[in-house]
N, C-alpha and C positions, 0 to 999 in steps of 0.2 A: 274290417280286417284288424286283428290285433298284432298292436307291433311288440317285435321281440325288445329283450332288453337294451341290446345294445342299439337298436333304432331308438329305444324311448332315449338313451343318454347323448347319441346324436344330435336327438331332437334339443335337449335339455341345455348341451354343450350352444347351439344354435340360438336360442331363446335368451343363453345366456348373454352372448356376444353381443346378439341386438340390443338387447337390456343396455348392455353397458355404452354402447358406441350415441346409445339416446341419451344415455347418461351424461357421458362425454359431450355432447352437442349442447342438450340444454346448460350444462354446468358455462360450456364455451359462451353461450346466449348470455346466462346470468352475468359474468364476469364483464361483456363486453356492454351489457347495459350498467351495471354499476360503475365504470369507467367513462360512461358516456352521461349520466347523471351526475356524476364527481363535476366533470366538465360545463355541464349545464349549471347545476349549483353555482359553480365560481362565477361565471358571463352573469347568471342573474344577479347577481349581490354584485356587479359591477366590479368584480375583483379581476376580471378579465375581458377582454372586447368580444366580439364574434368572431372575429377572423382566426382570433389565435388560437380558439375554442374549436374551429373547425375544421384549421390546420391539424390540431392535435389532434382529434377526433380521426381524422382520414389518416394521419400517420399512424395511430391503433390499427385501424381494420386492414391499413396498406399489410403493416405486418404482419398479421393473424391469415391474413390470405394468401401471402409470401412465402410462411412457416409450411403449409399447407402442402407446398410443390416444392417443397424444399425435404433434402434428408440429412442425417449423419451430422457431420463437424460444419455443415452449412446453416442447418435445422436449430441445432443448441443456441446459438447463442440470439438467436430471436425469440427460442422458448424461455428461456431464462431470463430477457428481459422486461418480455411479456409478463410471465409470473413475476417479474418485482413491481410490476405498474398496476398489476392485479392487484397486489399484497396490500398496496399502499392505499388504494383504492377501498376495499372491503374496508380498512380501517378509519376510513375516513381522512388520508394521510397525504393525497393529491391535493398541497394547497396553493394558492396561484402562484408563488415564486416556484415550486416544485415542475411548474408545466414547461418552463422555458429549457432545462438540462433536461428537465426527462424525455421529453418529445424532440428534441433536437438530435439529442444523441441517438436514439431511436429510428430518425428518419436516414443519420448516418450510416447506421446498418443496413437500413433496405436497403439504401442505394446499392450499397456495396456487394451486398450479399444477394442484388438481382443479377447479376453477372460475374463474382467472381465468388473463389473459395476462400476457405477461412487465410485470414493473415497471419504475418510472422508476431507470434508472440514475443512482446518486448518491444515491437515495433509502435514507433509516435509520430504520427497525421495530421496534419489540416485539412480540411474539405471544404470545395467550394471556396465562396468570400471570406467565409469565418476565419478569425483569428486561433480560434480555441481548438487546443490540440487534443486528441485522443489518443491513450492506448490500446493497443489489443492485447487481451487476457483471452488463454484458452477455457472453450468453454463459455464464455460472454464476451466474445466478440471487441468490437470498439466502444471503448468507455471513457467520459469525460475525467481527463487525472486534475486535479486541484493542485498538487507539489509541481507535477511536467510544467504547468500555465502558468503559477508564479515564480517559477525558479526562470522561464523566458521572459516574466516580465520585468524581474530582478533584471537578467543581464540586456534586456533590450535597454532598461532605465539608465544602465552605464554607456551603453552606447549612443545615447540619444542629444547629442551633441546639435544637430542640423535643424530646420523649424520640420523638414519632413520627419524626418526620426521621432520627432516631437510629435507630432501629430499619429503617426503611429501609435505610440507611446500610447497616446489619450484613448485611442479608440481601442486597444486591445485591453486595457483598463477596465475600459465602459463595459467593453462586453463580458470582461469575467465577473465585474461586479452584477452585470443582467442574470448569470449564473448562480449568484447568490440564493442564501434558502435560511428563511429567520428561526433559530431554535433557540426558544429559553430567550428572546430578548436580544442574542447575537447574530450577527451578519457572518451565515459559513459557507464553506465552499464542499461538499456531498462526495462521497464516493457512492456509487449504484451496484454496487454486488459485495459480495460478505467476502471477509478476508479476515485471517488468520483472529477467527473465532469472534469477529464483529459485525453482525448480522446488518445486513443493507436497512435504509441509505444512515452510513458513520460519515465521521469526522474526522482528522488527524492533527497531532499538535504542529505537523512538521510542517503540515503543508498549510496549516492555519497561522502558525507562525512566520511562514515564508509570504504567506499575504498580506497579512497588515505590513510585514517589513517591506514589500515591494510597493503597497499603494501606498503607504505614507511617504517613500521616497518620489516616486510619482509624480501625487500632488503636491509636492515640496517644490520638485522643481516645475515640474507646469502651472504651479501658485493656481491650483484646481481644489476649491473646497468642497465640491462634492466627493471625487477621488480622498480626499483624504476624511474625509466623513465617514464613508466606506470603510478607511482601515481604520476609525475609531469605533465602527459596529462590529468589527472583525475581532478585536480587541476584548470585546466583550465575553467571547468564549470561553475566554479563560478565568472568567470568573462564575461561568454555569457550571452545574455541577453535573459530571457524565451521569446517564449517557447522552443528554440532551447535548450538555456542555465538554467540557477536557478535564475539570479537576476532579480531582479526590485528593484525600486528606491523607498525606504519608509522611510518616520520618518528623513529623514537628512541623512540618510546612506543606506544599500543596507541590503534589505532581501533576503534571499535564499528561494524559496518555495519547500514545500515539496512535491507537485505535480506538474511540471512545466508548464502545461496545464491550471491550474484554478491561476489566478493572486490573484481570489478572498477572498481565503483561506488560511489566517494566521494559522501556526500550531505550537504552542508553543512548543512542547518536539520536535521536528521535525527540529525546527529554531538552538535550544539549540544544540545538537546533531552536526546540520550541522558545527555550530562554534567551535565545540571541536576535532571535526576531522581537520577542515582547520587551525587550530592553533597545531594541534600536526604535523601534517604531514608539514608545515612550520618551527615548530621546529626542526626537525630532517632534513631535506634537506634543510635550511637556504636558504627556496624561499623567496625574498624580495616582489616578484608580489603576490603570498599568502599570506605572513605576512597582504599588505596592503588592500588585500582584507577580511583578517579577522579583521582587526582593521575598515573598514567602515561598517561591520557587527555587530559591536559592537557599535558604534552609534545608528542603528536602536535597538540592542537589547534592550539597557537601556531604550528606550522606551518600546515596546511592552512586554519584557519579565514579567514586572511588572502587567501587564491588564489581566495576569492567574489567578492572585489570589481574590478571591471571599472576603474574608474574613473569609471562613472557609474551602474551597478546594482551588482546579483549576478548570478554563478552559480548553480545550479542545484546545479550536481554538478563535481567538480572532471574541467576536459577536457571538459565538455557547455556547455550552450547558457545563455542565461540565464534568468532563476527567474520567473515569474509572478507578479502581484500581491500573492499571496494568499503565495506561497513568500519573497517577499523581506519582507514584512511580520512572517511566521513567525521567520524570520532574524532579523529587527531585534530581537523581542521575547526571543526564546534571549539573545541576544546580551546585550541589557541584562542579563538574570537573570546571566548569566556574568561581565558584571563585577560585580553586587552580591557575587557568589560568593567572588570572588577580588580586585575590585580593581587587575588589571591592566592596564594601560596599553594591551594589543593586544588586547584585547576590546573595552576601555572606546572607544577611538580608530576603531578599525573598525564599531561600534554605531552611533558617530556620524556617521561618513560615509555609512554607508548606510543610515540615517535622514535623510541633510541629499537625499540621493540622489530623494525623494519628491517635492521642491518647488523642484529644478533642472532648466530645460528641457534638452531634445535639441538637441544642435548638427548642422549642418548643412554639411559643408566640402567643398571639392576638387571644386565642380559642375564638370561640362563636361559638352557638348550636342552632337547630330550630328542633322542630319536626311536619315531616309532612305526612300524607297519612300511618301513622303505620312504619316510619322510621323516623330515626336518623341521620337529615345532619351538621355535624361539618365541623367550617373551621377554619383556623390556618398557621402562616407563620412558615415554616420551612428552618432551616440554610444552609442545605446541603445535595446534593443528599443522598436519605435515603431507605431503605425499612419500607414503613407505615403500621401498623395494629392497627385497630379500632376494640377496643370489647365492645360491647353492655352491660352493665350488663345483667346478664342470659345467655350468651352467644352467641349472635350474631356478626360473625367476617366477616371484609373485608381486604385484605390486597395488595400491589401494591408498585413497588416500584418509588419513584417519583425523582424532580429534585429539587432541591430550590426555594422560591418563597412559595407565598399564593395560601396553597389548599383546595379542597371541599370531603370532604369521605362521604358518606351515610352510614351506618346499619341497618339493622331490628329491632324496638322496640322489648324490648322484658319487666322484669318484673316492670322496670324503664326508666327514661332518662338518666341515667348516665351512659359516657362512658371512656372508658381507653385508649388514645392513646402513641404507642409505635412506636421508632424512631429509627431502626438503622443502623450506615451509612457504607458505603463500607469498611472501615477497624474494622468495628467490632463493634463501640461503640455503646452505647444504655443510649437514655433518654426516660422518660417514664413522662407524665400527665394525671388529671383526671379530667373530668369535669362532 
């Protein structure tokens, strides 16, 4: 019997689906054998025991078969982390420090994701025994943060007055330096999914910074030379050059990027930050190879740290937009430590304006109005990220909040042309015109 056309394209549509779904299986087969030969490779050369080699191995397939019965916002973020352990895998890039974060974190997900749905993004966990907290990011799920665990182990260090607190102290130490991962020669702490154009697994100055500043306080006061061994390999970062390491060569001196992946992206409280940890953790362990690498960071800063300031906020990012509450605040407080540090004048001066920045309103200038089509289009330059609301008289309102720079609102005429704009900026203040 001969089949008609659209039988043969049924057929064709059919043959093709099968094609691809073997496709799909074998591709699945290859990946999960190259992840499992990664793992083997390491146990034979002794870089690994068995156990942990088999642990990790079962925490792969637990997932891959997880994924399986899993759909939607449950599904992603085991795909995703799957495809990063692939990635890393094909390239040869699974090397035994890498097993202990990537398979732990890993196995935190199944758990989680065998019984419940995705979590509040933003939201930061412990699980189980483990001291080591995770975020959840939509889309990848829970993910080991390096800044969240040293920035706890900073303030546990302040806290750890008692021999229990003390002991604490040592063992949540131990386990983030277990988390560690050797690139270029230094001791860093990974982020596993790509973020603002730094492709997995990067590094960050902020939160590379905040770890040698946390272990070297640490092992300072628990007179532990491993712990502070640790933040002298942590230290080292900053002398690799991205993207293995943090620096590159700017302004006369060395910036530290705060995503080692993107060269492109100056990050002012991120820069600030990076310098106040590799100047404290220098201080206390009297490294002269850190001292010098924070005094050629301090070149570049004198540059760059000054180009945050707007005239009525911060920057963000130098060339980007400006900082957020929470980011110019951040700013402010580097900022201070920076001049305790140092002393100088273009810290100390810049601290303070954009400090004074908090509890100066938004200015309002250059209205002009046109009414067209039975609304009301006002345009006006304004000083500083703002939330704008435009009332009509009679009561016609619009409201958004904007960035500084000359903008345009519309309104709905209503019993007049005249309308009230109101400005107020991220800390609060408010100016208000009428035109």
């Amino acid at each position: 019997m001969q089949l008609s056309p659209t039988h043969k394209n049924a057929r064709l549509a059919i043959m093709l689906a099968l094609a691809a779904i073997t496709l799909l299986f074998a591709t699945d087969r290859a990946q999960a054998a190259t992840v499992s030969a990664s793992l083997t490779k390491l146990q034979n050369a002794g870089l690994i025991d068995q156990s942990k080699a088999s642990a990790a191995r079962k925490s792969y397939h637990d997932a891959r078969s997880l994924r399986k019965r899993l759909s939607g916002a449950r599904q992603l973020p085991l795909t995703n982390q799957l495809r990063t352990i692939d990635s890393l895998a094909k390239k040869n890039r699974i090397t035994a420090d890498r097993v202990t974060p990537l398979f732990a974190q890993l196995q935190v997900n199944i758990d989680w994701f065998r019984t419940k749905g995705p979590g509040v993004v933003g939201t930061r966990s412990r699980f189980g025994d483990s001291l080591i907290y995770y975020q959840y990011f939509s889309g990848w799920g829970w993910q080991f943060h390096p800044l969240a665990n040293f920035s706890q182990l900073n303030a546990n260090w302040t806290q750890s007055k008692s021999a229990g607190a003390q002991r604490g102290l040592s063992r949540f130490a131990y386990e983030l330096i277990g988390f560690g991962v050797n690139r270029g020669g230094a001791l860093t702490w990974e982020y596993y999914f790509p973020f603002s154009g730094s492709p997995a697994p990067f590094i960050s100055s902020i939160s590379q910074g905040t770890a040698i500043q946390a272990l070297a306080r640490s092992g300072n006061k628990l007179k532990d030379q491993n712990i502070t061994n640790a933040a002298t390999a942590g230290a080292r970062a900053f002398g690799v050059a991205a993207p293995a390491g943090l620096k590159i060569n700017r302004d006369g001196g060395l910036h530290f990027l705060g995503y080692s992946g993107n060269p492109r992206e100056i990050i002012f409280n991120m820069f600030a930050q990076a310098l106040d940890g590799l100047h404290d953790y220098a201080k206390i362990v009297g490294d002269a190879d850190a001292q010098a690498l924070y005094e050629r960071g301090l070149v570049a800063a004198r540059v760059e740290l000054p180009q945050s300031d707007t005239g009525a906020w911060s920057n963000y990012e130098l060339g980007g937009v400006e900082s957020n509450l929470n980011y110019h605040q951040v700013l402010i407080e580097f900022l201070f430590r920076m001049c305790e540090d140092t002393n100088e004048a273009v810290f100390c001066q810049l601290h303070d304006r954009l400090k004074s920045y908090l509890t100066i309103k938004p200015t309002i200038t250059g209205v002009s109005k046109k009414v067209r089509n039975g609304r009301v289009y006002v345009t006006f330059t304004l000083s500083k990220v703002s939330t704008i609301t435009v009332r009509a008289s009679g009561g016609g309102t619009t409201t958004a909040t904007v960035y500084r720079g000359r903008r345009v609102f519309s309104v709905k005429k209503r019993s007049s042309n005249a309308v009230t704009i109101t400005a107020k900026d991220l800390a609060g203040n408010t100016a208000q015109v009428s035109k």
